[in-house]
mmCIF file of the N, C-alpha and C atoms, coordinates in Angstrom:
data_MODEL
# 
_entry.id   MODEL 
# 
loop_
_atom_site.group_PDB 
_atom_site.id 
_atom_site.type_symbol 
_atom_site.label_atom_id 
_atom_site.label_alt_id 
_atom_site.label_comp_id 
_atom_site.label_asym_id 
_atom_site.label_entity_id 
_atom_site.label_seq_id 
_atom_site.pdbx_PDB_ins_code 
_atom_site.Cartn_x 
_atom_site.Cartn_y 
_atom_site.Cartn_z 
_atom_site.occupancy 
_atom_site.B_iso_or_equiv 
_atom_site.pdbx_formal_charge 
_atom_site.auth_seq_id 
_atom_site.auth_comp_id 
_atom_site.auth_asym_id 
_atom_site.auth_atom_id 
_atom_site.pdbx_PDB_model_num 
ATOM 1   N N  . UNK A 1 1  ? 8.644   13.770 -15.743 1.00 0.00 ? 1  UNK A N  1 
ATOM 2   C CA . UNK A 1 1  ? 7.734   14.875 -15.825 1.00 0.00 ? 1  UNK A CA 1 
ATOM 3   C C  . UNK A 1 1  ? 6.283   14.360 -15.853 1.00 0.00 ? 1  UNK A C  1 
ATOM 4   N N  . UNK A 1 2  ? 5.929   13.042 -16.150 1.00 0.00 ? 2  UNK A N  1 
ATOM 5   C CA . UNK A 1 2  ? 4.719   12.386 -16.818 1.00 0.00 ? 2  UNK A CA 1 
ATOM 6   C C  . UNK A 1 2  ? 4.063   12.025 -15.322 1.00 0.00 ? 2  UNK A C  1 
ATOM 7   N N  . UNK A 1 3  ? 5.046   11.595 -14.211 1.00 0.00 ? 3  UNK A N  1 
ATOM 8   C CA . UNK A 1 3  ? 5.151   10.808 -13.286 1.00 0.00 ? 3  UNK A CA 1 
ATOM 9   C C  . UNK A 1 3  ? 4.864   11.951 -12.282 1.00 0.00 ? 3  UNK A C  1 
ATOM 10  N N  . UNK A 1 4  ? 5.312   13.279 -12.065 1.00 0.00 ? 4  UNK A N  1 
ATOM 11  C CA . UNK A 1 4  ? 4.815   14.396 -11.463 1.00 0.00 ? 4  UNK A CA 1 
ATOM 12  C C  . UNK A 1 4  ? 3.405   15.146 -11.854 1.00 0.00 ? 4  UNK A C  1 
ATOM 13  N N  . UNK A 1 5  ? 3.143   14.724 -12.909 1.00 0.00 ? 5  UNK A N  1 
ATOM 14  C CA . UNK A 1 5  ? 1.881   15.659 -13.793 1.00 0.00 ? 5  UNK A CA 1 
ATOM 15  C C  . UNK A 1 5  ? 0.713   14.601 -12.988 1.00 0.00 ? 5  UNK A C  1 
ATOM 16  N N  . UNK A 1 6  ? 1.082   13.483 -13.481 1.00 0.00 ? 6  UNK A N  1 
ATOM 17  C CA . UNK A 1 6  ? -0.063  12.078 -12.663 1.00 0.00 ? 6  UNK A CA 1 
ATOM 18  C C  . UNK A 1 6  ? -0.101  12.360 -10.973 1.00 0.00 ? 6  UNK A C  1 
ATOM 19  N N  . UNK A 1 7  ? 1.049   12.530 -10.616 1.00 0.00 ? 7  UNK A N  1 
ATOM 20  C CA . UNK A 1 7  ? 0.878   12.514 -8.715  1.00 0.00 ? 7  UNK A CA 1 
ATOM 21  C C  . UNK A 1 7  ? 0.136   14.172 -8.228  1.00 0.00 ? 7  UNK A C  1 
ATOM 22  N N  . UNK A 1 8  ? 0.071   15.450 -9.338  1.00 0.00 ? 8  UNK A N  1 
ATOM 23  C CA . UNK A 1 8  ? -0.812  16.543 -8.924  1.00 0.00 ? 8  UNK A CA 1 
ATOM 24  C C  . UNK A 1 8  ? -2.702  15.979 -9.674  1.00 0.00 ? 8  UNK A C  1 
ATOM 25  N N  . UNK A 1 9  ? -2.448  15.174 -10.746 1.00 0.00 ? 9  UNK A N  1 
ATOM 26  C CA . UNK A 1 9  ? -3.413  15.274 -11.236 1.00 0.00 ? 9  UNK A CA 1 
ATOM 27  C C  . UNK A 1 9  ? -4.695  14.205 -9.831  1.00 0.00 ? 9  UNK A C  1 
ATOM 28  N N  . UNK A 1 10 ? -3.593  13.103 -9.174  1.00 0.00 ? 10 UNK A N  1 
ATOM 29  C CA . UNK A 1 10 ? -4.336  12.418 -8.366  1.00 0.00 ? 10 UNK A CA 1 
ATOM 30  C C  . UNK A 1 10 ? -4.474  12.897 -7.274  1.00 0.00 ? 10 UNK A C  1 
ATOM 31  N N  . UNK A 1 11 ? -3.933  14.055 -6.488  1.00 0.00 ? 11 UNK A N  1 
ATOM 32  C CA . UNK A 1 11 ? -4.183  14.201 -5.460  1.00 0.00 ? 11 UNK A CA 1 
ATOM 33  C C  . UNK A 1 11 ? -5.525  15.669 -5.878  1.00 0.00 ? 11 UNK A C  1 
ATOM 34  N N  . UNK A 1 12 ? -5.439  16.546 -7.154  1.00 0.00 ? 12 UNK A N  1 
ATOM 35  C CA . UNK A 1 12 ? -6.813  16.798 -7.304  1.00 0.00 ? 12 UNK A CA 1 
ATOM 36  C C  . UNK A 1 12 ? -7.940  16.210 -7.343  1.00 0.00 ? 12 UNK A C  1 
ATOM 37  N N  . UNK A 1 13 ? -7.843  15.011 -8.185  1.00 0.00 ? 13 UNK A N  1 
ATOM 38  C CA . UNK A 1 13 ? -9.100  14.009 -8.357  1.00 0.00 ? 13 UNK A CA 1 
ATOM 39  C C  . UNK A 1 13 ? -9.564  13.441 -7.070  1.00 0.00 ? 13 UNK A C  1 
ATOM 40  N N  . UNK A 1 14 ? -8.663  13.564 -6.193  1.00 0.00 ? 14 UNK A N  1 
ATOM 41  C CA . UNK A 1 14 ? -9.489  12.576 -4.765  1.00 0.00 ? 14 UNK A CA 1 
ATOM 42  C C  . UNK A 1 14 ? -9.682  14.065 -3.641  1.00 0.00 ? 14 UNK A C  1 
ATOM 43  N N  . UNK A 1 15 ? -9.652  15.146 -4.039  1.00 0.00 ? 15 UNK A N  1 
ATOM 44  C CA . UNK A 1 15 ? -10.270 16.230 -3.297  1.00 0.00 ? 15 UNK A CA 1 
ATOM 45  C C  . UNK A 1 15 ? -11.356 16.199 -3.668  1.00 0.00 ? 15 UNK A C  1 
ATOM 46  N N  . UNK A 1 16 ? -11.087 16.304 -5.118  1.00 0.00 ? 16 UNK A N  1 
ATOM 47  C CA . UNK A 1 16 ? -12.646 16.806 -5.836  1.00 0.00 ? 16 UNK A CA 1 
ATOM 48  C C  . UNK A 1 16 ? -13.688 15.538 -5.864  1.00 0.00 ? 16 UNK A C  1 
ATOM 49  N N  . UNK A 1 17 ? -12.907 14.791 -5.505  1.00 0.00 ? 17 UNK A N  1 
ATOM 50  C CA . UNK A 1 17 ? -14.040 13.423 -4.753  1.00 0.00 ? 17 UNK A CA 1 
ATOM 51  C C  . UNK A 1 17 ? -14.603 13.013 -3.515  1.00 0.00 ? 17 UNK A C  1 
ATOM 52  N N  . UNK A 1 18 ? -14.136 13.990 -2.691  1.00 0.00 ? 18 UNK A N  1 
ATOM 53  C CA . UNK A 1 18 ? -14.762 13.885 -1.362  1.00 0.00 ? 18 UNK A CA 1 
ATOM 54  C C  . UNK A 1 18 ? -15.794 14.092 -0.937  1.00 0.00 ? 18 UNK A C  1 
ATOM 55  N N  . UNK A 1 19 ? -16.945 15.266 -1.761  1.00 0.00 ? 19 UNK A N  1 
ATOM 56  C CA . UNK A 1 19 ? -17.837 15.694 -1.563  1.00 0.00 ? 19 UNK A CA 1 
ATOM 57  C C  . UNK A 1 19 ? -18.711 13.870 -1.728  1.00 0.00 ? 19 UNK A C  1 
ATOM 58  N N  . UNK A 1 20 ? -18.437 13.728 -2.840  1.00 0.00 ? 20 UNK A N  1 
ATOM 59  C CA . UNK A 1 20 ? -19.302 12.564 -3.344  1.00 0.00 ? 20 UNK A CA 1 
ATOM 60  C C  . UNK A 1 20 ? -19.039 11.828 -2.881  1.00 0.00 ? 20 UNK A C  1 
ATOM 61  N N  . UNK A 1 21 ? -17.830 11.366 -1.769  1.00 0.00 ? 21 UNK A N  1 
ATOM 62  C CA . UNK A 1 21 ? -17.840 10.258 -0.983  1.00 0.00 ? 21 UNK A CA 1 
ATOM 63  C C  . UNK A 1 21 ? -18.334 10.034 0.120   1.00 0.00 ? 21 UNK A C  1 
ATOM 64  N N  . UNK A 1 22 ? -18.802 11.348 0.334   1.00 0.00 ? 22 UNK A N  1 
ATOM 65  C CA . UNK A 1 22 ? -19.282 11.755 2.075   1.00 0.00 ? 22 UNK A CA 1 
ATOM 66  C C  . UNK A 1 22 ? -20.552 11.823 1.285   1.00 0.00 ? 22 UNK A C  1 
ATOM 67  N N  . UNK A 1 23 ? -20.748 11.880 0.706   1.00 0.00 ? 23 UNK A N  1 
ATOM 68  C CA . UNK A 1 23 ? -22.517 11.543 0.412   1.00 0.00 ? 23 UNK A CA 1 
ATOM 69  C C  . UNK A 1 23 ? -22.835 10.054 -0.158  1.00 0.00 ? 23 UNK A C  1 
ATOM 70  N N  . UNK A 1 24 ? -22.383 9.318  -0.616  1.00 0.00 ? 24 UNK A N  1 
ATOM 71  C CA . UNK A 1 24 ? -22.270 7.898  -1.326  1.00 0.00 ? 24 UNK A CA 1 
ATOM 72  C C  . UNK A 1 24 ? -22.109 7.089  0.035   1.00 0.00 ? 24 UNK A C  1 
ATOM 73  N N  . UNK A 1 25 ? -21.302 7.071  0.857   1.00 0.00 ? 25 UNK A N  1 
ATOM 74  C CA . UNK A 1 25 ? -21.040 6.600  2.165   1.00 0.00 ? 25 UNK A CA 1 
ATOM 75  C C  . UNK A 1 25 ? -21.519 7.037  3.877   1.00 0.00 ? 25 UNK A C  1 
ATOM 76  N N  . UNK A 1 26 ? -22.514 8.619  2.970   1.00 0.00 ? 26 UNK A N  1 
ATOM 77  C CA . UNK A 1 26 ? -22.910 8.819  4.628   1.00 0.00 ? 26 UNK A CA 1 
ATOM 78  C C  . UNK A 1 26 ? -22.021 9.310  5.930   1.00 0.00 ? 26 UNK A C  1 
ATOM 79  N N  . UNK A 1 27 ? -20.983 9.896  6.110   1.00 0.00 ? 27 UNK A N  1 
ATOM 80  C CA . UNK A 1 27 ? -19.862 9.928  6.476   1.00 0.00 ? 27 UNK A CA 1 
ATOM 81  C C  . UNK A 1 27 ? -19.837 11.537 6.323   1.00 0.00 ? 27 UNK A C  1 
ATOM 82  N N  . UNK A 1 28 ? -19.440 11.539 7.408   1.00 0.00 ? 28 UNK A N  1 
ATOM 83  C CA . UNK A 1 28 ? -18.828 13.223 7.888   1.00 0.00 ? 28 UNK A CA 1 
ATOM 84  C C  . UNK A 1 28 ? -17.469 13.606 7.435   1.00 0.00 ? 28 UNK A C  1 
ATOM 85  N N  . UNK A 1 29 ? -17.546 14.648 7.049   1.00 0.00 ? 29 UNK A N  1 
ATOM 86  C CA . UNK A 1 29 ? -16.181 15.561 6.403   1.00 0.00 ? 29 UNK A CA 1 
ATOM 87  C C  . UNK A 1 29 ? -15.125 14.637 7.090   1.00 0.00 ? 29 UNK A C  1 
ATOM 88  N N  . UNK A 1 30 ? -14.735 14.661 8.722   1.00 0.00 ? 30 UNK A N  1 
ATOM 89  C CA . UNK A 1 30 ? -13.693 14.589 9.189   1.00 0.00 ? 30 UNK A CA 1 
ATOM 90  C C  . UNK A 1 30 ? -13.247 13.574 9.143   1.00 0.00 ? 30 UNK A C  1 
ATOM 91  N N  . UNK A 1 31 ? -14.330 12.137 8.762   1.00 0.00 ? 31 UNK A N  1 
ATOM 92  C CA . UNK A 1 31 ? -13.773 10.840 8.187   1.00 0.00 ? 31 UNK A CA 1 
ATOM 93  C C  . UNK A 1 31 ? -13.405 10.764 7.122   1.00 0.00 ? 31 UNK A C  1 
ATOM 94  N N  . UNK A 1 32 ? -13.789 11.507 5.779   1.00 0.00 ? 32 UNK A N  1 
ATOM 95  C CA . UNK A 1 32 ? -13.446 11.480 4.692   1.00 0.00 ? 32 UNK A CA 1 
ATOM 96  C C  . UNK A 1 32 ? -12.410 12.002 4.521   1.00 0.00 ? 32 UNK A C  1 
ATOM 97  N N  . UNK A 1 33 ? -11.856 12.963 5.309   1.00 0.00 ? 33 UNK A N  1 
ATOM 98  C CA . UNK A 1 33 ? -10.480 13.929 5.344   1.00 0.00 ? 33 UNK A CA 1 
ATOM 99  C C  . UNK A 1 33 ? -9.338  12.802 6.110   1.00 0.00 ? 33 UNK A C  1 
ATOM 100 N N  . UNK A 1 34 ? -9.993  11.815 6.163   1.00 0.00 ? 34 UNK A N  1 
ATOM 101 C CA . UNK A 1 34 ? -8.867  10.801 6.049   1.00 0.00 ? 34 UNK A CA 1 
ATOM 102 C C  . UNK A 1 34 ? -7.977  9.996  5.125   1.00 0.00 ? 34 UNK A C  1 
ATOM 103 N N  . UNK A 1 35 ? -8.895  10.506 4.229   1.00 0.00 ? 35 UNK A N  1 
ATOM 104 C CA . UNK A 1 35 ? -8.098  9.672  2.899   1.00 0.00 ? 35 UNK A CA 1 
ATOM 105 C C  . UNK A 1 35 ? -7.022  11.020 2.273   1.00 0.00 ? 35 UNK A C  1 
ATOM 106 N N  . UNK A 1 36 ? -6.986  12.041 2.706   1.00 0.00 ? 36 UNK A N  1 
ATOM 107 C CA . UNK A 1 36 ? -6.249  12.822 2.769   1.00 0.00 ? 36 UNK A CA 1 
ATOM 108 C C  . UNK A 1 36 ? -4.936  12.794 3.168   1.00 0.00 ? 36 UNK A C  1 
ATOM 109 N N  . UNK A 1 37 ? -5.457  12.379 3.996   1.00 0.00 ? 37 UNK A N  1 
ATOM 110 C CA . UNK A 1 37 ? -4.207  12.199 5.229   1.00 0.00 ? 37 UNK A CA 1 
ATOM 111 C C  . UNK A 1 37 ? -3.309  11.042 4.937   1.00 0.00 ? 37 UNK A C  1 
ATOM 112 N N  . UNK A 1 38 ? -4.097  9.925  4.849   1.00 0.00 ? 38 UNK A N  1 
ATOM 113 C CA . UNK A 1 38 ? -3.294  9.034  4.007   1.00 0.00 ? 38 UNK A CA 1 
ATOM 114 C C  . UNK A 1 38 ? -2.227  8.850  2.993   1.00 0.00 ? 38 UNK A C  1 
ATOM 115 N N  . UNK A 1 39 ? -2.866  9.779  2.266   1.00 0.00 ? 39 UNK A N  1 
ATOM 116 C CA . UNK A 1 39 ? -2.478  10.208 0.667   1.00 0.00 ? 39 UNK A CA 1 
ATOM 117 C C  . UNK A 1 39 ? -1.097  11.004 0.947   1.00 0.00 ? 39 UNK A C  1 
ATOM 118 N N  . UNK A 1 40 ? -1.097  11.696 1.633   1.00 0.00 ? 40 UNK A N  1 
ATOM 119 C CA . UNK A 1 40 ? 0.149   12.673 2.346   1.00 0.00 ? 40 UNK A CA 1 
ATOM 120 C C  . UNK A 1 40 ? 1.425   11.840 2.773   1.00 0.00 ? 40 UNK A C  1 
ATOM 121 N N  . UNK A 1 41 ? 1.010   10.967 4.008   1.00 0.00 ? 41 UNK A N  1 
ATOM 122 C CA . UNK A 1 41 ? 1.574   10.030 4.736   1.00 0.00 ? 41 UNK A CA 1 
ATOM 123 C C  . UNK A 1 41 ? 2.138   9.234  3.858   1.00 0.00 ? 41 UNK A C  1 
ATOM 124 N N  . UNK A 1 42 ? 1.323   8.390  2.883   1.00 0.00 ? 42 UNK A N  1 
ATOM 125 C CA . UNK A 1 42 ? 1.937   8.010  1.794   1.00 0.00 ? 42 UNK A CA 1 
ATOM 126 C C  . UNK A 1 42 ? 3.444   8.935  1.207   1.00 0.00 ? 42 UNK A C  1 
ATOM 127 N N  . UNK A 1 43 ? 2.879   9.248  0.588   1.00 0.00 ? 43 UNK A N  1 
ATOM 128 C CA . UNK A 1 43 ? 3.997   10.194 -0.118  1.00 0.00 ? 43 UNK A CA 1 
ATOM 129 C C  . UNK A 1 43 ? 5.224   10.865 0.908   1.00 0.00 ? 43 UNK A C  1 
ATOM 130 N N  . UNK A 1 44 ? 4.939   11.023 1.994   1.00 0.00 ? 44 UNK A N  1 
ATOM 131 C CA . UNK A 1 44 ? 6.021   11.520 2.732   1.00 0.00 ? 44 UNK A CA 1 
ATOM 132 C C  . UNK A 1 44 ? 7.135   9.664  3.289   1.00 0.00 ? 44 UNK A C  1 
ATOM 133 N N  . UNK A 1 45 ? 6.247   8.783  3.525   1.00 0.00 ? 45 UNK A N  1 
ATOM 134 C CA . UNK A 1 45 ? 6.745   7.469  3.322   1.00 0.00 ? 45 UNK A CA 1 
ATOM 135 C C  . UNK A 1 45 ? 7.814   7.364  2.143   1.00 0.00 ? 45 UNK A C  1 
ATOM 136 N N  . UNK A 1 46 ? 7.203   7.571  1.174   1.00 0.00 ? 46 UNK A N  1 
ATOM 137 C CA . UNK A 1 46 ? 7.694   7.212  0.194   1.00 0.00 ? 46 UNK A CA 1 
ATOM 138 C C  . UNK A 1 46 ? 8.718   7.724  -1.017  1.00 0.00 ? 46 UNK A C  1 
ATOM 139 N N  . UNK A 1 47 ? 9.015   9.152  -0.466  1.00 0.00 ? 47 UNK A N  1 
ATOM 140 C CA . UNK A 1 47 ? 9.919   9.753  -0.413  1.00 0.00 ? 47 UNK A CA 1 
ATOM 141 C C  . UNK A 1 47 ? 11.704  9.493  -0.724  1.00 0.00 ? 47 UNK A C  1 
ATOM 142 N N  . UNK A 1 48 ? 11.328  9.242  0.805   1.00 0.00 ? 48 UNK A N  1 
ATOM 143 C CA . UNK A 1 48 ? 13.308  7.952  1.170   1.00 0.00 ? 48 UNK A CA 1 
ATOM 144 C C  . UNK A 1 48 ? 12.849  7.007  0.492   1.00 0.00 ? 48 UNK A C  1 
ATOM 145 N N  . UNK A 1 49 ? 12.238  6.246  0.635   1.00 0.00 ? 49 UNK A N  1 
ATOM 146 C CA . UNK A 1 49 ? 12.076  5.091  -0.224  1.00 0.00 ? 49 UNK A CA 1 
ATOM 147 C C  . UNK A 1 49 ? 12.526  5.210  -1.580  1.00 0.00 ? 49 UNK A C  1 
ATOM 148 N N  . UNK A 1 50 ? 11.846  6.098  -2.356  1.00 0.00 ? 50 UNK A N  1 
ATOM 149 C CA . UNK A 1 50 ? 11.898  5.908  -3.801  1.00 0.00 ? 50 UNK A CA 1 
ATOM 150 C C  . UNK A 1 50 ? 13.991  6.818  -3.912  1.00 0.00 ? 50 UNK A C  1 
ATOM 151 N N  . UNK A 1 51 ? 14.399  7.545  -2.796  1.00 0.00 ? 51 UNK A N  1 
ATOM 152 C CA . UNK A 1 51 ? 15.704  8.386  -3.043  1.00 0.00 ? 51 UNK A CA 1 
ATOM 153 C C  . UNK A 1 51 ? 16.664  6.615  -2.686  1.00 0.00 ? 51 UNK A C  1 
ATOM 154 N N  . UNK A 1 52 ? 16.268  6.079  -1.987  1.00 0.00 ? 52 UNK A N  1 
ATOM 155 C CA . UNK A 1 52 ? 17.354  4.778  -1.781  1.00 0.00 ? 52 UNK A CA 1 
ATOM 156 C C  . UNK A 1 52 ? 17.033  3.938  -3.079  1.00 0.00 ? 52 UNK A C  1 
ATOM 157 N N  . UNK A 1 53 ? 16.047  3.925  -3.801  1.00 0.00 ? 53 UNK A N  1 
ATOM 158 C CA . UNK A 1 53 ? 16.177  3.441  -4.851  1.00 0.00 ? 53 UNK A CA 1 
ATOM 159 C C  . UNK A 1 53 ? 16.966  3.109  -6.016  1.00 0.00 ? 53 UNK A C  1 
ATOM 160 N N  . UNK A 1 54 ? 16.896  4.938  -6.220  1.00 0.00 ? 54 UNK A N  1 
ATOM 161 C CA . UNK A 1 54 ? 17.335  5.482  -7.105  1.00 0.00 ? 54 UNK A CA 1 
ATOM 162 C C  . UNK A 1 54 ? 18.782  5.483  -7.081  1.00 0.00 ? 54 UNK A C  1 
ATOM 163 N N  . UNK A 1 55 ? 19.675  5.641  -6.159  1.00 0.00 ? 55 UNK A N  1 
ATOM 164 C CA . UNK A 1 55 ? 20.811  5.064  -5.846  1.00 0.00 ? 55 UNK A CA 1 
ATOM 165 C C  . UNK A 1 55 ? 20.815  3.860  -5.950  1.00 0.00 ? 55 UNK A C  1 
ATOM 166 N N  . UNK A 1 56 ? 19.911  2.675  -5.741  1.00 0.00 ? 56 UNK A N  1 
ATOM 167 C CA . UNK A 1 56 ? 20.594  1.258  -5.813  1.00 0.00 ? 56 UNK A CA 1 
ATOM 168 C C  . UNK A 1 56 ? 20.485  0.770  -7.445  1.00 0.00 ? 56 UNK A C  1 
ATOM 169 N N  . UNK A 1 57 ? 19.037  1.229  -8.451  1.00 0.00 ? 57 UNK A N  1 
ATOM 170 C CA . UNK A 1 57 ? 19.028  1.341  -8.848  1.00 0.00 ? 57 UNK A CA 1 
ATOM 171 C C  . UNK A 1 57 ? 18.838  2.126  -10.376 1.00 0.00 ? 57 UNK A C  1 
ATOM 172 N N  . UNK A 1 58 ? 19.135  1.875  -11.820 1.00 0.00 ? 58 UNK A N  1 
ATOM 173 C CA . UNK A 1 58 ? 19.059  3.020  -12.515 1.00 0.00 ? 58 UNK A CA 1 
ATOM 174 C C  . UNK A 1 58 ? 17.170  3.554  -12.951 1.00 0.00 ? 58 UNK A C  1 
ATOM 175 N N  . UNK A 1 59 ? 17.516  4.483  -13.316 1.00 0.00 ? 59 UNK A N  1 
ATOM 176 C CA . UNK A 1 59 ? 16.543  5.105  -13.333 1.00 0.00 ? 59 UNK A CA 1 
ATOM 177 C C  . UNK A 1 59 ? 15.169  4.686  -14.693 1.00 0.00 ? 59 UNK A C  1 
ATOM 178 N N  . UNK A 1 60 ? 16.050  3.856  -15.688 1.00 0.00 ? 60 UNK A N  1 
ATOM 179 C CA . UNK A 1 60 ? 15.125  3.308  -16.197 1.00 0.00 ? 60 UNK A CA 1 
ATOM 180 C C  . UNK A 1 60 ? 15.106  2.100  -15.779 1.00 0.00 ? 60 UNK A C  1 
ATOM 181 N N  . UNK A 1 61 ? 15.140  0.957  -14.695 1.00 0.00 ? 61 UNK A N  1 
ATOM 182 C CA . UNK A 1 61 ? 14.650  0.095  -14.601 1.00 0.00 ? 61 UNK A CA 1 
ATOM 183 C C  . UNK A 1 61 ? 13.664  0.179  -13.226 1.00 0.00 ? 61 UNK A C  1 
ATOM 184 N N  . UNK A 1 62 ? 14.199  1.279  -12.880 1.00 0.00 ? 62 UNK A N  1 
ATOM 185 C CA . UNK A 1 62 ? 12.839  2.003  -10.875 1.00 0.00 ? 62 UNK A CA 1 
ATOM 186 C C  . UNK A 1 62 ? 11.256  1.982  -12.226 1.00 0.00 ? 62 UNK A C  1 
ATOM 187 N N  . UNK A 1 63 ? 11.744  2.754  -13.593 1.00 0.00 ? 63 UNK A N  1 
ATOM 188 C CA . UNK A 1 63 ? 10.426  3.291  -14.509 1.00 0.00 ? 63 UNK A CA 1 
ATOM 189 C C  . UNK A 1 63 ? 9.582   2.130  -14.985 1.00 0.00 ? 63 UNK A C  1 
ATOM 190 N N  . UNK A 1 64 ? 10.359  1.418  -15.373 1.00 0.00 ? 64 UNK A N  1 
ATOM 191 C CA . UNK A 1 64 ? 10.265  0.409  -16.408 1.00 0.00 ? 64 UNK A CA 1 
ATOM 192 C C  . UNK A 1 64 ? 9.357   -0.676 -14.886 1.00 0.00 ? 64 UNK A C  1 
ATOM 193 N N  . UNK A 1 65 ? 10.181  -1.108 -13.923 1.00 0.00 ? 65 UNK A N  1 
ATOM 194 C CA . UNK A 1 65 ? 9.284   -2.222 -13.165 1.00 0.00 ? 65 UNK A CA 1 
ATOM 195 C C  . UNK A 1 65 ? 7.822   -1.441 -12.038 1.00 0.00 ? 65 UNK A C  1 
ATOM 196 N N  . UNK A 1 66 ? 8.108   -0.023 -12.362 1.00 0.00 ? 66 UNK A N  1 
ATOM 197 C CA . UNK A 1 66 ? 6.398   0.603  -11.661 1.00 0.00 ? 66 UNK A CA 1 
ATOM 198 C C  . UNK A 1 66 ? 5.700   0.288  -12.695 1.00 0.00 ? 66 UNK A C  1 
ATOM 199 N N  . UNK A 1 67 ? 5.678   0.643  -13.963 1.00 0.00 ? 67 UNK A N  1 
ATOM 200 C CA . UNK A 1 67 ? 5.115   0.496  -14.931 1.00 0.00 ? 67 UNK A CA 1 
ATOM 201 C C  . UNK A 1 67 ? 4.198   -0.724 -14.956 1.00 0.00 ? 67 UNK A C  1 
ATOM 202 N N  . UNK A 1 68 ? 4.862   -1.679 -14.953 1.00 0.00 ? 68 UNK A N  1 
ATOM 203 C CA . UNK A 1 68 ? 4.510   -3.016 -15.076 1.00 0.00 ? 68 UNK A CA 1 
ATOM 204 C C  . UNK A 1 68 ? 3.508   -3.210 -13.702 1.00 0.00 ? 68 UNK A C  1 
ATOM 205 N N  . UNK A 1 69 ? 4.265   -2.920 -12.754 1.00 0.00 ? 69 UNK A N  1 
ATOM 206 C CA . UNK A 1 69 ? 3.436   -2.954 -11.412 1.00 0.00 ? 69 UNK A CA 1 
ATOM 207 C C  . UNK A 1 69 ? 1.999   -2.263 -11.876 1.00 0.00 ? 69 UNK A C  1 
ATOM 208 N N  . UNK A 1 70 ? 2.134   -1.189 -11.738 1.00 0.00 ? 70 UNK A N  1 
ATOM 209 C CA . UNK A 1 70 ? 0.644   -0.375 -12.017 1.00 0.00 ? 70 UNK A CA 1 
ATOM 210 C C  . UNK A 1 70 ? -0.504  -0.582 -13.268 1.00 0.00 ? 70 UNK A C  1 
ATOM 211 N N  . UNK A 1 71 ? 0.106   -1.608 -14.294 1.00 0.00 ? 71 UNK A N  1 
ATOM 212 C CA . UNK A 1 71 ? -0.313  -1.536 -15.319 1.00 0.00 ? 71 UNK A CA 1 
ATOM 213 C C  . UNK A 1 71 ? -0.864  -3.381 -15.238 1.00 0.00 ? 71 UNK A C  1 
ATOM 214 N N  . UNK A 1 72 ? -0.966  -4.034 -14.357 1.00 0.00 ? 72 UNK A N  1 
ATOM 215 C CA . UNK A 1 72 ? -1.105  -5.168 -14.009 1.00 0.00 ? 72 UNK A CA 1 
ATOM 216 C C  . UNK A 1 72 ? -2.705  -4.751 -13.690 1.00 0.00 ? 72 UNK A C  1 
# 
C-alpha cells in the first residue's frame, strides 16, 4: 500500500515540476513532456517484470532487496 501511495505521490511531483523545468532549462513544453512519457514507458516496462518476479520470488524478499536498492 506504501509502495502504491509513493508511485501516485511521484508521478504528481514530476507534473507539478514541469513548469519549473521548462523554465530552469529553457525548453519548450513538448520537450519537457518527455519526461512524462518516460515515466509511463517505465512503468508499463515494468509491469511484467515486477509480475515474473513475484512468481520467482516471495514477496518479502522482491520488498526487502528494492529497499536496499533505493535506499543506497
Amino acid at each position: 500500500m506504501i509502495g502504491s501511495f509513493v508511485a501516485i505521490l511521484n508521478q504528481t511531483l514530476m507534473i507539478s515540476a514541469l513548469p519549473t523545468l521548462m523554465h530552469e532549462f529553457d525548453v519548450p513544453s513538448s520537450t519537457v513532456q518527455w519526461l512524462t512519457t518516460g515515466f509511463m514507458l517505465t512503468n508499463g516496462i515494468m509491469i511484467p517484470i515486477t509480475a515474473f518476479l513475484i512468481e520467482t520470488f516471495t514477496t518479502r524478499q522482491l520488498f526487502l532487496y528494492a529497499m536496499g536498492i533505493f535506499a543506497e
